[in-house]
C-alpha positions in Angstrom: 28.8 -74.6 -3.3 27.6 -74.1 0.1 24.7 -72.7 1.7 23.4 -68.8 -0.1 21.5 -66.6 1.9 17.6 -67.4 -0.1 18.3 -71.2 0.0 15.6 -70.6 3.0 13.0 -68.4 3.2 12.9 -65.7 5.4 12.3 -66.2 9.2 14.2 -69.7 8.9 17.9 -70.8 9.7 18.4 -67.3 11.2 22.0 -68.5 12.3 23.2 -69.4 9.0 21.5 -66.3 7.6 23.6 -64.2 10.2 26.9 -66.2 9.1 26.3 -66.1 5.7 26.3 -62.2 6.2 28.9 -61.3 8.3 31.0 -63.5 6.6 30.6 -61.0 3.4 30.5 -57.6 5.8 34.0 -59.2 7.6 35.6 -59.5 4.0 34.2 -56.1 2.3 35.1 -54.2 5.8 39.3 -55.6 5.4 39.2 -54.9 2.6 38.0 -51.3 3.0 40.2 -51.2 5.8 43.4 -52.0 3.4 42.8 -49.5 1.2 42.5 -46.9 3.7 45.6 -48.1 5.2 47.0 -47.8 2.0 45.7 -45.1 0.6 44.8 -42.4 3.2 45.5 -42.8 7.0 49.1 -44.0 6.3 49.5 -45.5 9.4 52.6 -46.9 11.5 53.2 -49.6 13.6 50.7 -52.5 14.1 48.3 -51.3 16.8 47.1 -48.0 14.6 47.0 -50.8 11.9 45.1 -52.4 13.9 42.7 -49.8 15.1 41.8 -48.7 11.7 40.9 -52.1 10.7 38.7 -52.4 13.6 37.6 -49.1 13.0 35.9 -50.3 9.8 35.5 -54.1 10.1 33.7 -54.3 12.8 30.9 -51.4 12.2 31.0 -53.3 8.6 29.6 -56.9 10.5 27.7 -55.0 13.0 25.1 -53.6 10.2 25.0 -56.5 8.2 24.3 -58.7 11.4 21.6 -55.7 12.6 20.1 -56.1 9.9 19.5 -60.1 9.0 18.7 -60.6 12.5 15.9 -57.8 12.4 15.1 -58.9 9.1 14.8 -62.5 10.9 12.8 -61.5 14.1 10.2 -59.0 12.1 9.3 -61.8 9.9 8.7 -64.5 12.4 6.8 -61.6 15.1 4.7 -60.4 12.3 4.2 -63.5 10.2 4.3 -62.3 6.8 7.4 -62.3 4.7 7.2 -58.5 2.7 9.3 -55.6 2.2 8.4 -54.0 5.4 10.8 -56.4 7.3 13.6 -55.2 5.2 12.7 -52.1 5.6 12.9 -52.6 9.7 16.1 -54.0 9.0 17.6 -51.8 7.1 16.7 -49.0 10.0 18.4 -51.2 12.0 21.5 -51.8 10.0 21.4 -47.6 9.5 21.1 -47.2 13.8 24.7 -49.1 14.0 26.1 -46.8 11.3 24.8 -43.9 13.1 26.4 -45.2 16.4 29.8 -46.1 14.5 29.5 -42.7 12.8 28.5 -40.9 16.2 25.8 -38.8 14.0 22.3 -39.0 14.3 21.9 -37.2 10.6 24.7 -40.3 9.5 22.0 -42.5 11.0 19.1 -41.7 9.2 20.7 -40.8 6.0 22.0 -44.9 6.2 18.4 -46.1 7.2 17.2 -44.1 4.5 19.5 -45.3 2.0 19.7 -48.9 3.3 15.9 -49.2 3.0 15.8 -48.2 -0.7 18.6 -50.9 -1.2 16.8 -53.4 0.6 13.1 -52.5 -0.9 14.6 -52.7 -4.4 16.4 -56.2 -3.6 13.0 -57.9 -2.0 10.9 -56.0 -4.7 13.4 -58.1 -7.3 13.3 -61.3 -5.7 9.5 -60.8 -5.6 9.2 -60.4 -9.4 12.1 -62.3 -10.5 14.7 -59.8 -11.9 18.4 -59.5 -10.5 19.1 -56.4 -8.6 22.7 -57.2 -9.4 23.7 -59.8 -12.0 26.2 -62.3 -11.7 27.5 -62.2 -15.0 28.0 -58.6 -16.5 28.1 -58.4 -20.0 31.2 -58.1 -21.9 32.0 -54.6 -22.1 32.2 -53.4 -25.5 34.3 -49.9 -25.1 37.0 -50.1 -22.9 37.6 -53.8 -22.0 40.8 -55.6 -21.8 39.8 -57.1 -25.3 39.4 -53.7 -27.1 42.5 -54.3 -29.1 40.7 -56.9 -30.8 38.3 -54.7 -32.2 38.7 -52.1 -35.2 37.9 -48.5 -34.1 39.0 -47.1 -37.2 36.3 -44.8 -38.6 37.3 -45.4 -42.2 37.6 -48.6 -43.5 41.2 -49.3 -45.1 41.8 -49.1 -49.1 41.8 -52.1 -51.7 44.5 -54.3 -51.0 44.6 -54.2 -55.1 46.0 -50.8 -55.6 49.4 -50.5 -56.8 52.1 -47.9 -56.1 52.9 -45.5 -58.4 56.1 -45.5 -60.0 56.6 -41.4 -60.2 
């Protein structure tokens, strides 16, 4: 299938890390970027088009590559492979959102929230539970399936009754 971003551990093939990455930042932030095309700016011509996908694409790539390559440096300066170099590069990934966002609060709130997302993914990989599955269960209320299923809350008479002849 290709290479995946813990086919190494951390501090190694740093490059392919950082592609791996922004590959996945590129395609969330167009996609972002369509929908607020779409769906809020409503913008004309090609070069506001443009702008707005810059606008998010960019600052989308910029994080995620702030934060493998911090994540890559801390772990080969300091020698140890724990959740405090996610945490570094979390801060860094929230410093670009802060710059994108021109907001020191913005900042701080993403460090803050990136570094509980990326203590909670290393504490998983540490003890071997998924921080997000790949398969979700089959949903049982509300799925495209549900007509298959019998929500009556009674079940449905003999099929030996008779009708009456009144």
């Amino acid at each position: 299938m290709g290479y995946s971003y813990y086919d190494t551990p951390d501090g190694e093939d740093c490059f392919k890390k950082l592609w791996y990455t922004t590959k996945f930042a590129a395609v969330s932030g167009l996609v972002v970027s369509a929908l607020d095309v779409r769906l809020y700016s409503h913008t004309q011509g090609i070069y506001p088009t443009a702008a707005r996908f810059a606008h998010f694409t960019f600052p989308f790539i910029g994080m995620a590559a702030a934060f493998t390559a911090t994540t890559c440096v801390a772990t080969s300066v300091r020698h140890k492979d724990d959740k405090l170099n996610y945490i570094i590069g979390a801060f860094a990934a929230g410093g670009v959102c802060g710059a994108w966002r021109k907001s020191i609060l913005a900042g701080f709130v993403g460090s803050v929230f990136f570094s509980v997302i990326a203590y909670l993914k290393k504490t998983s990989l540490e003890e071997g539970w998924e921080f997000v599955p790949n398969k979700a269960p089959l949903r049982t209320y509300g799925s495209l399936r549900g007509s298959r299923h019998d929500w009556t809350l009674m079940a449905p008479p003999p099929k030996t009754w008779k009708e009456s002849e009144d």
